[in-house]
Every structure is written in structure tokens, then in C-alpha cells.
SEVEX-430768 format. One record per residue: x, y, z of N, C-alpha, C, O in turn. Coordinates in steps of 0.001 Angstrom, whole numbers, plus 500000, padded with zeros to 6 digits. Example, Ala and Ser with C-alpha at 12.3 -4.5 7.8 and 13.67 -1.06 7.14 Angstrom:
residues 2
513190494310507800512300495500507800513200496700507800514236496681508465 512850497750507080513670498940507140512900500030507870513409501138508039 
end
This chain:
residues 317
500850498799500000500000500000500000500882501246500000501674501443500921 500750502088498974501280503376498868501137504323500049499943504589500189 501705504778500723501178506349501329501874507349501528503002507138501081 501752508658502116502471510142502000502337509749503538501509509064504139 503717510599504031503438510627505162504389511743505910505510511829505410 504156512514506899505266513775507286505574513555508517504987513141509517 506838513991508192508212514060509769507890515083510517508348516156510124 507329515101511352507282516205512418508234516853512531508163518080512604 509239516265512568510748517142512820511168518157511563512066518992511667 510600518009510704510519518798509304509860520271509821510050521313509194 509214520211510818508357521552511330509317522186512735509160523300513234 510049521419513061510592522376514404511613523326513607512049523406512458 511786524117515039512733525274514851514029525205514028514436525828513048 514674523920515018516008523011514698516008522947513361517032523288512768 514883522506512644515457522101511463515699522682510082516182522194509060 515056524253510468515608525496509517517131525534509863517653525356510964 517845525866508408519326526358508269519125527711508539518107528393508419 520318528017508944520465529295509243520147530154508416519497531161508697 520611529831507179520898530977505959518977530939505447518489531929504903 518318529963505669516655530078505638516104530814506473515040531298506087 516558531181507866516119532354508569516204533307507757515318533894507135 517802533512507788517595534869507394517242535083506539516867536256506506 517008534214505038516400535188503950514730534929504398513991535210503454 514352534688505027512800534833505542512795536026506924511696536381507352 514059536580507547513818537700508190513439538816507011512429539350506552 514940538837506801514990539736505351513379540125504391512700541151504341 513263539035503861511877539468503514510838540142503936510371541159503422 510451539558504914509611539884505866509788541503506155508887542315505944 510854541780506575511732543071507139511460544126505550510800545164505596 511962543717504535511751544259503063510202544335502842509838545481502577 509257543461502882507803543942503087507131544735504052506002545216503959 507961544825505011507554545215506057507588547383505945507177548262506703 508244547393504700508009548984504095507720548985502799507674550060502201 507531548050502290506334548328501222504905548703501469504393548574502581 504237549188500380503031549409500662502153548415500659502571547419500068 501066548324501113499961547187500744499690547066499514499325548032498844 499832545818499009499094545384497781497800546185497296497948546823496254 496816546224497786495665546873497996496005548449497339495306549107496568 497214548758497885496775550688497749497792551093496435498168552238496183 498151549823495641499314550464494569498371549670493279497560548776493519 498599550074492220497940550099490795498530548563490105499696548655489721 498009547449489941498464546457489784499816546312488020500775545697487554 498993547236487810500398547463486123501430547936486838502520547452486532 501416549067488052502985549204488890503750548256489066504835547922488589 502538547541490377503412546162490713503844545029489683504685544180489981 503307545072488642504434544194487432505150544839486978505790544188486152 505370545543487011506368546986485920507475546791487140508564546436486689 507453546912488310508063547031489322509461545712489815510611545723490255 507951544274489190508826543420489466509882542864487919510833542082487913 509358543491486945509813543526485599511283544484485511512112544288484623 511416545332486369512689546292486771512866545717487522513300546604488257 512967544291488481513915543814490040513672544832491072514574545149491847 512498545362491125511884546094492255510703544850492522509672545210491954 510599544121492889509677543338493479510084542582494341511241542683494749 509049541453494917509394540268496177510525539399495833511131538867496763 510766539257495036510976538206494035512391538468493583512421539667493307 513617537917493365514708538766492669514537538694491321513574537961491100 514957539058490442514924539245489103515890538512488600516953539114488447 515854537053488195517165536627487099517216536781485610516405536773484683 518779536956485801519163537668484490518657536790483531518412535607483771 518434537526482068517534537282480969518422535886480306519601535806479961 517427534961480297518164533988479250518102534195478005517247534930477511 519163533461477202519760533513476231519322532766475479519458533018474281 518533531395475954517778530418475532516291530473474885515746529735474064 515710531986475778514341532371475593514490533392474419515319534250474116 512744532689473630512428533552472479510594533221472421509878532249472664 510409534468472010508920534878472845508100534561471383508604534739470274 506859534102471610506142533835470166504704533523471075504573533638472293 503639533074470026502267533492470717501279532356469768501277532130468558 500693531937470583499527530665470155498336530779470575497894530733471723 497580531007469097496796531380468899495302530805470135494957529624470165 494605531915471047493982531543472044492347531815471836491800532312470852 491833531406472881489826531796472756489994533664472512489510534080471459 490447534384473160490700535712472858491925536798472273492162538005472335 492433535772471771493160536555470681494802535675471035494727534572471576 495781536081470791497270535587470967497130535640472239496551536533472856 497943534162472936498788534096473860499796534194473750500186533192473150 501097535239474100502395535061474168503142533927475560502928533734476757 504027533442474566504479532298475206505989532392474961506480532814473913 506645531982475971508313532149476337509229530906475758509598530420476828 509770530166474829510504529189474354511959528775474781512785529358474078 512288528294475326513491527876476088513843526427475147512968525606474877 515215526301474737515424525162474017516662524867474392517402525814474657 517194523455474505517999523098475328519681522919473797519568523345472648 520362522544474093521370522545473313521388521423472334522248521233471474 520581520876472517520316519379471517518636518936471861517873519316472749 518495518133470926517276517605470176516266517328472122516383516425472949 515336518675472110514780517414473509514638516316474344514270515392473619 514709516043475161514301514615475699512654514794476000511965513888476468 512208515978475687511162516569476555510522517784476444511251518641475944 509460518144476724508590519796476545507822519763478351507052519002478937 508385520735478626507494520897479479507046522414479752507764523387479980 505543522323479656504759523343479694504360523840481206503678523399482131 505063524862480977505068525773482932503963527176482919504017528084482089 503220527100483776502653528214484179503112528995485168503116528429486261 503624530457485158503813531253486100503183531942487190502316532779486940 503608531617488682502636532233489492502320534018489957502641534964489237 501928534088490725501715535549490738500011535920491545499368536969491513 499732534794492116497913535132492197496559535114491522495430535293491976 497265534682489576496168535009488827496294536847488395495445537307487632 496933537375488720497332539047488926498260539510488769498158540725488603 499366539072488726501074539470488623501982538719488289501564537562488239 502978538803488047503902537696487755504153537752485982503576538584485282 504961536879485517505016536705483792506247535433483808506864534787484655 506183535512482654507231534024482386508575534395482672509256533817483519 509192535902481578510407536522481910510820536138483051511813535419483161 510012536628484228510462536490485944510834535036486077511334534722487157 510691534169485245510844532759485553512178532378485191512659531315485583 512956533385484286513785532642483687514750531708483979514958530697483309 515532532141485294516477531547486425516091530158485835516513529791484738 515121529267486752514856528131487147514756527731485446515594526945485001 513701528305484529513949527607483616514640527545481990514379526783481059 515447528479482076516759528170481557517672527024482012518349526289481293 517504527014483958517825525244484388517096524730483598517550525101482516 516266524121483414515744523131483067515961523184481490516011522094480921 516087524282480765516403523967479578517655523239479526517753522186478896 518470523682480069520163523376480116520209521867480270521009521077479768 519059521612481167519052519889481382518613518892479890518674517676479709 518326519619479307517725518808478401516357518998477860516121518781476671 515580519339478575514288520074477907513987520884477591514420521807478280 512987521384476296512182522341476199511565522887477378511016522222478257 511689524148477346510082524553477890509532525758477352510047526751476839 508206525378477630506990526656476909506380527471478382505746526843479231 506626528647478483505861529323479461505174530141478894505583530712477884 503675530433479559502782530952479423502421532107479529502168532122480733 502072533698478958501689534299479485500850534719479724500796535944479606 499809534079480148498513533720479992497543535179480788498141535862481620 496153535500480446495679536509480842495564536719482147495135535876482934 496118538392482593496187538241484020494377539582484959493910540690484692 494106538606485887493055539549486715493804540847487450495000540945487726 492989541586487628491286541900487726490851542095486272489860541552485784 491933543171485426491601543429484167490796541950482899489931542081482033 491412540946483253490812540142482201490709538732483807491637538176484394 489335538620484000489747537811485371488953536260484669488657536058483491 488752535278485935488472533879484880487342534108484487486660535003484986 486879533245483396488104531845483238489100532174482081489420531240481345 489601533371481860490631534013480875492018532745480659492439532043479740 492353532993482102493539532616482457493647530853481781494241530431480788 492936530255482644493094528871482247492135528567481249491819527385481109 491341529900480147491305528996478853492464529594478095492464529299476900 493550530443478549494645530829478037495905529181478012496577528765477068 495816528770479080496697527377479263495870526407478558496427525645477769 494718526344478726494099525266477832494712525242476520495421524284476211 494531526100475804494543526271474395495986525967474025496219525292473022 497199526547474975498314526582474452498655524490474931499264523603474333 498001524517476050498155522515476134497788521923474657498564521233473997 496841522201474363496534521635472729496933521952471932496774521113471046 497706523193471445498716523072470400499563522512470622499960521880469643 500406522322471914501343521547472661501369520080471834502339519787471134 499821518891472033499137518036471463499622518055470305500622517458469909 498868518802469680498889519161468533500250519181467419500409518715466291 501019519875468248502569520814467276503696519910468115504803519831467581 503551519397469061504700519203469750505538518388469055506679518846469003 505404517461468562506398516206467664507036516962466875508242517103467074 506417517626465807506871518482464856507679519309464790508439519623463875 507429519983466519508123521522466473509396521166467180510459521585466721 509371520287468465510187519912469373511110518117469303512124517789469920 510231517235468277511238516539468304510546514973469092510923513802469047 509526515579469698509127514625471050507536514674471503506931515741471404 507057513812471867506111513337472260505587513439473992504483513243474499 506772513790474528507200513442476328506635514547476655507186515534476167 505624514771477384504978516347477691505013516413479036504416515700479843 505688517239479213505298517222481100504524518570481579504297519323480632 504133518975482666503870520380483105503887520731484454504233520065485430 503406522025484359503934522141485748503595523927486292502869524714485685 504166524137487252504690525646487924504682526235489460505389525777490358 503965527087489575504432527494491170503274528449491390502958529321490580 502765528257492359501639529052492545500410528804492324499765527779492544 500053529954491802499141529986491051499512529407489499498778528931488634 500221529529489512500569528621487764500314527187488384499551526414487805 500852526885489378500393525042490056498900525113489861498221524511489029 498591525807490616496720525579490025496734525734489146497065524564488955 496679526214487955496523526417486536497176525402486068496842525528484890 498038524235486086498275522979485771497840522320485678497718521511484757 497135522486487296495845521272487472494748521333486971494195520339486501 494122522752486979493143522934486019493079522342484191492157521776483604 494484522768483676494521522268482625494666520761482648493988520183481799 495148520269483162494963518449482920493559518445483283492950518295482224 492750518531484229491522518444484779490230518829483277489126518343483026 491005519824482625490244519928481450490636519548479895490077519906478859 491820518675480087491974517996478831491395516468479187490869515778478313 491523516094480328491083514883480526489089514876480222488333514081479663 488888516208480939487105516124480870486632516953479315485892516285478593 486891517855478989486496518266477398487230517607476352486682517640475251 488328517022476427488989516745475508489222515281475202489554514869474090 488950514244476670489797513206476489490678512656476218490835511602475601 491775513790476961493219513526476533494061513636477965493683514561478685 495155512815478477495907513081478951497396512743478117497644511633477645 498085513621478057499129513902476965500286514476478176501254515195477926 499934514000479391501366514584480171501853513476480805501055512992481607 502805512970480716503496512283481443503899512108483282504234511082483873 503719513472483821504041513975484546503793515581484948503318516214484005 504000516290486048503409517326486793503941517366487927503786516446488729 504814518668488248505860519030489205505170520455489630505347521447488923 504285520513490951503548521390491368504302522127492765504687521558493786 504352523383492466505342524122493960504176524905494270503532525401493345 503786525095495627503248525986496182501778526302496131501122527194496670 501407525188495226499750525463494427498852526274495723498995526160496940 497965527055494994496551527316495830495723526518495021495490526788493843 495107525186495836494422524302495086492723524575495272491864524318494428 492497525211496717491407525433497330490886527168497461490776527647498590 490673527780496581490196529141496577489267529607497309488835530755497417 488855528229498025488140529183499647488528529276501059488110529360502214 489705529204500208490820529231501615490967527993502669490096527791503515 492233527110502545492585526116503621492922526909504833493237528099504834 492834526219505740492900526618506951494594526977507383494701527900508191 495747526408506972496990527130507197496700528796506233497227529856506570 495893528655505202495898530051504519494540530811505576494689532010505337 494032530759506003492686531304506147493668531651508074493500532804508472 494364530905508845494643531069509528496158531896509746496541532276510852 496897532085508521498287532753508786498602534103509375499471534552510122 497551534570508742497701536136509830498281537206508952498497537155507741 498511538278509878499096539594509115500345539395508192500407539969507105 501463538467508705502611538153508855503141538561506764502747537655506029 503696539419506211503928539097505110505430538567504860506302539332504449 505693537112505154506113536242504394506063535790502757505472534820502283 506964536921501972506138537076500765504631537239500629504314538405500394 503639536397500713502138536659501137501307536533502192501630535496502771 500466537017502700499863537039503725498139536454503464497629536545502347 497469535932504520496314536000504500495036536783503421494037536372502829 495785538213503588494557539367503289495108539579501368494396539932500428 496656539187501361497348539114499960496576537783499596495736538168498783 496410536378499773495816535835499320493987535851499127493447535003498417 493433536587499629492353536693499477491605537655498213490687537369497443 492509539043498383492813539892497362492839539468495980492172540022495106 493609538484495784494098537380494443492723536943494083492129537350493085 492277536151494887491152535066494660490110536192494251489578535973493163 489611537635495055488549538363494239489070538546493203488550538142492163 490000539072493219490890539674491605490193538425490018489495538566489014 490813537514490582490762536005489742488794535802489636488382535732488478 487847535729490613486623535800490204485812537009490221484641536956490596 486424538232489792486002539195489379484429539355488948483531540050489422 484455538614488077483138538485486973482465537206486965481277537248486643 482986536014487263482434535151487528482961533936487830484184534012487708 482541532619488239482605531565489040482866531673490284483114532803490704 482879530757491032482471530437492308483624529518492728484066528675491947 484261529740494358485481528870494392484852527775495088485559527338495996 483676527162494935483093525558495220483118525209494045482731524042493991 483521525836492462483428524805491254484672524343491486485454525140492003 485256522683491101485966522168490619487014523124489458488119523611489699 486368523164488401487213524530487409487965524929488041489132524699487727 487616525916489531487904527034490430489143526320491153490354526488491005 488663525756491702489060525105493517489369523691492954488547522861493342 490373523181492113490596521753491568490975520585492928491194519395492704 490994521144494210491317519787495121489549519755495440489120519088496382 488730520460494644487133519564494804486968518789493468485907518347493026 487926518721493025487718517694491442487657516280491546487903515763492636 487365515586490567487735514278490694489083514035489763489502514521488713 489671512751490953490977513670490205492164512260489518493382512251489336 490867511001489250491378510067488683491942509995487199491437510498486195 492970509339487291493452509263485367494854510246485324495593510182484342 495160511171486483495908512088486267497013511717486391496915510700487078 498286511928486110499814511919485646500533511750487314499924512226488272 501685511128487476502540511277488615502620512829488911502441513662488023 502942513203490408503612514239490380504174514448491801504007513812492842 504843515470491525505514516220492485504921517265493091504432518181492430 504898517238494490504144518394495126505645519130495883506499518246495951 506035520130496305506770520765496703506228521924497329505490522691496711 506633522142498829505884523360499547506931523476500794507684522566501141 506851524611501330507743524907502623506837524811503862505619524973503787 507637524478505266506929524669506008506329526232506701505468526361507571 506959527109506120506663528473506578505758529073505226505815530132504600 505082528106505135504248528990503517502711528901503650502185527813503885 501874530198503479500734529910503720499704529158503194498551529072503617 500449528362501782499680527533500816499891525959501621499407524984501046 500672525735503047501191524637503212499773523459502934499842522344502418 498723524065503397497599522815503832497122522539502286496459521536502026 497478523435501330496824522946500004497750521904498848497449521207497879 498810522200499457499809520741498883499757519384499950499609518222499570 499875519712501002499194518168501682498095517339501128497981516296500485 497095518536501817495467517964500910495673517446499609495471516291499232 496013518224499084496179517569497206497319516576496905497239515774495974 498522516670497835498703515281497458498329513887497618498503512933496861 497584513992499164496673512989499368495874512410498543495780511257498121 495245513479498351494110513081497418494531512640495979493930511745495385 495777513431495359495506512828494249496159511371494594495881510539493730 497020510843495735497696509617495914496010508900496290496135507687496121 495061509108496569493942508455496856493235508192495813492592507147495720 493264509200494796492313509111493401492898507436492083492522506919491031 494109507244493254494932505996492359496367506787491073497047506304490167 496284507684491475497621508156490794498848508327491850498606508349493057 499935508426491439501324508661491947501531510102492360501284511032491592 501929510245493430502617511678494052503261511350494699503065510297495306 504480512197494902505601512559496008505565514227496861506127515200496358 504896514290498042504931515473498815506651515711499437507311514946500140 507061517188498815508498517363499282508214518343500315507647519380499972 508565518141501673507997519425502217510186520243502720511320519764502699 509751521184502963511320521613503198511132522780504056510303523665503842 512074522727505196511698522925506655512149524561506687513336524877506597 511346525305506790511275526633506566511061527477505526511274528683505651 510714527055504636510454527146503303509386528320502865508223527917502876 509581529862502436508807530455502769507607530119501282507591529135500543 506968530999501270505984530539499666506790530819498387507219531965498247 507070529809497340507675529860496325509114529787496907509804530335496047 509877529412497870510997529740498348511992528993496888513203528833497039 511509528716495950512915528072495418513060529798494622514176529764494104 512576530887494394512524531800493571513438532981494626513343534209494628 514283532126495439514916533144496199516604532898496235517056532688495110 517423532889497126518478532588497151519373531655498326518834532079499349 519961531082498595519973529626499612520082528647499169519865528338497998 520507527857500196521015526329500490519610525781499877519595525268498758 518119525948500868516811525607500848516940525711498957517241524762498234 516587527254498450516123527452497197516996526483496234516284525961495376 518324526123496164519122525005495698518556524078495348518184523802494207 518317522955497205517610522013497043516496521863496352516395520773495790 515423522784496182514197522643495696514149522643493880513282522188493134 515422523332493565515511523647492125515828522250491626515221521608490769 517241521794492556517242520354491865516321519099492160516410518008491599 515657519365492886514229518627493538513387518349492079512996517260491659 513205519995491301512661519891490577513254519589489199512370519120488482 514329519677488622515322520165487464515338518295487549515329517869486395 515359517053488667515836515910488629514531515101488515514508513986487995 513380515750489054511925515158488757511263515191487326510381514360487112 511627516125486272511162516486485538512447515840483973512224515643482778 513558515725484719514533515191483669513972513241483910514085512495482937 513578512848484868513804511628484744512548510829484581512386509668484204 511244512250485168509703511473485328509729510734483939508784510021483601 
end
């Protein structure tokens, strides 16, 4: 019998490194004179983190990336192309997090230029962001580019091997998209799915609904903000679509869940890996002991581990 199961000792004090304190004082301390999310103009805050004025550091521009756009329900999606130095082993299609509201692929480049370097393609998304265009924009923006994926991938890339993936809110938007190639389409075409940090439950799990003021990269009132932003105009976070750990969630691909213990998304990568290890598919929950939200997008021993956590899950799934 398969099961997930967690080390308590993964949660004490002891078992943060030093150098994980401090870049989680640091942060904290660096948000701690910013303004509220709430009172600044959301095109700032991407413009902001697009200049290395944001939460987030800014890695330098790869050399690998070249930007092109597939054709979507509302017009072009631009999408980020990363190609590795020889013929693929692999495509894997990443969504970028940000809330549904912020964020872009560029900001991604660090980690996946790794992963190009390893051997794979990858396609990132820049899929439509809320309040201005809120769902279901976003994930019929990933839908569409998954099926040309289907569609173009042999041709364009060499390979058949599809994996996906991302961090955040791009982790939900993963799941959403398998969740809707498997139910409109009858297709699962991924091999695999390497999920960091997902918000799987948009009516808030109880480590999110309970974290408090505290901005650790995000806070409570920052995640809530997101979720109106994202149903602006419509759906409801009891649909499945919405909230994918209320899905059914059989037929779906191995994966990787990855989350820190200092992150307010912690209870929505537990829950969901359970479940999808219950629905009869394969998961591995990585949890990593101080780990703030998205912590591999920072700098550290921790952010290291998690890159090759992921860069070794995705070369070998």
C-alpha cells in the first residue's frame, strides 16, 4: 500500500538552516516597508517586478528564451521558448505564478533556463492576468496553448514526452489544465506534473485562512485579494474549474508536490497530494523545513535544494 506521510521534525525550529532564517527575516523586514498590495495600481506592481523592484529577485535574461504566441479563445497568447542545446528529451509546459494578477514568464527565467540546460524544452505561458481580464481568461489561456502543445509538439520539438507544471498559482493552473483535457477533451498527453506551492482550494485552507498579518512574501489578506481579483466576473470557488482539490481527480499523471513549512499555501499541497495519491495516481509530497511561499525563487542552500528537487523530477519522470 502506497502512502504520503510527514516528519514532524521537518516543522521544528532546529530544522531550519540558518541561511533560511535569514532570507525569511529579510523578507519579511523588506515587506515590512512596502506598501499594501491593495493601495498600489496592479500594472505598477508588474512593471516594478519587471525592473527587480519586486518580492521576488529578478534573474538575468536567458539567452535560451524567444517569445512567440499561440493562437487563444481571445486573441494571441504570448508564450516564452526555452530550448535546450540538443534535440529534447522533453517539453514541458510551465505556468507562472503571481495570484492570477502578477507575475510573467520573463520572471521565471532563472529556474527555467535550468531546466532547459538539462535537456528540455520549455513553453511558458503568458497567459491573461486579473482583475483586468479575470476567469476563466487565464486557464482557457493554458488550455489552448496545452493543445497546440498536442497538437505541434512532435513536429516543432522533436518529442512526444509532455510534462507540466509551475508554482503558485501557475500550480493551480496545471491542474486545472489536465483536469480539462482529461474532461472536454479526452486527453491526457502529460506524462508527469511538478507542482510548487499550488493554491488548490480558493476558499481558503485553513493554514491560509489562519496565517495572519505576517507578510512572508504573502499574507492572509494578499491571498484573498488574488482570489477576488481572479473571480472578478464570475465563478464560484466551490466549482471544481475554480478550487481543483474539489475535482475528481482520477486518470491524472505522477507528480511532484513541493511546499515549505513556513508557507501559507502549506495545507493545500498536503490535501492535494493525498488526494491525488487516493484518486489511484502517483505523488511525492516534498515538504522543506522553513520554506517560505515559492521559496525556490529566492536565494539559499533551501532554494538550491528545491531547484534540483525539481530540474531531477522532471529530467527523469
Amino acid at each position: 500500500m502506497s502512502r504520503l506521510s510527514l516528519d514532524p521534525s521537518l516543522f521544528a525550529d532546529a530544522a531550519v538552516a540558518p541561511d533560511t532564517k535569514m532570507i525569511n527575516a529579510a523578507i519579511v523586514k523588506a515587506l515590512s516597508k512596502m506598501p499594501d498590495l491593495g493601495l498600489v495600481p496592479w500594472a505598477v506592481v508588474r512593471q516594478a517586478r519587471l525592473s527587480g523592484k519586486g518580492t521576488f529577485p529578478l534573474p538575468p535574461e536567458s539567452q535560451r528564451a524567444r517569445v512567440d504566441s499561440i493562437e487563444g479563445p481571445r486573441g494571441p497568447v504570448p508564450v516564452r521558448i526555452y530550448l535546450p542545446d540538443s534535440v529534447p528529451t522533453g517539453v514541458y509546459l510551465h505556468f507562472h505564478g503571481g495570484g492570477w494578477t502578477i507575475g510573467s514568464a520573463r520572471e521565471e527565467d532563472g529556474l527555467n533556463d535550468a531546466i532547459a540546460s538539462a535537456g528540455l524544452a520549455v513553453v511558458s505561458v503568458d497567459y491573461a492576468l486579473a482583475p483586468e481580464v479575470p476567469y476563466p481568461a487565464a486557464p482557457d489561456d493554458c488550455e489552448a496553448v496545452a493543445l497546440w502543445l498536442v497538437r505541434e509538439g512532435l513536429s516543432l520539438f522533436g518529442t512526444e514526452r509532455f510534462l507540466i507544471g509551475g508554482e503558485s498559482a501557475g500550480a493551480h493552473l496545471a491542474v486545472t489544465t489536465l483536469l480539462r483535457l482529461r474532461d472536454r477533451h479526452g486527453l491526457r498527453p502529460f506524462t508527469a506534473a511538478s507542482l510548487h506551492a499550488g493554491c488548490y482550494d480558493l476558499r481558503l485552507t485553513p493554514s491560509a485562512r489562519t496565517w495572519g498579518e505576517e507578510r512572508l512574501v504573502l499574507n492572509t489578506a494578499d491571498i484573498e485579494r488574488f482570489v477576488r481579483n481572479y473571480l472578478r466576473l464570475e465563478g464560484e470557488a466551490d466549482l471544481p474549474d475554480v478550487s481543483p482539490l474539489l475535482a475528481s481527480l482520477d486518470g491524472l499523471p505522477k507528480a511532484q508536490f513541493i511546499i515549505g513549512t513556513r508557507d501559507p499555501l502549506l495545507d493545500d499541497s498536503v490535501f492535494m497530494a493525498n488526494r491525488w495519491l487516493a484518486a489511484g495516481n502517483k505523488a511525492a509530497l516534498e515538504v522543506f523545513p522553513g520554506g517560505c511561499h515559492v521559496f525556490t525563487g529566492f536565494v539559499g542552500t533551501l532554494a538550491d535544494a528545491g531547484q534540483r528537487k525539481i530540474i531531477d523530477f522532471l529530467r527523469t519522470a
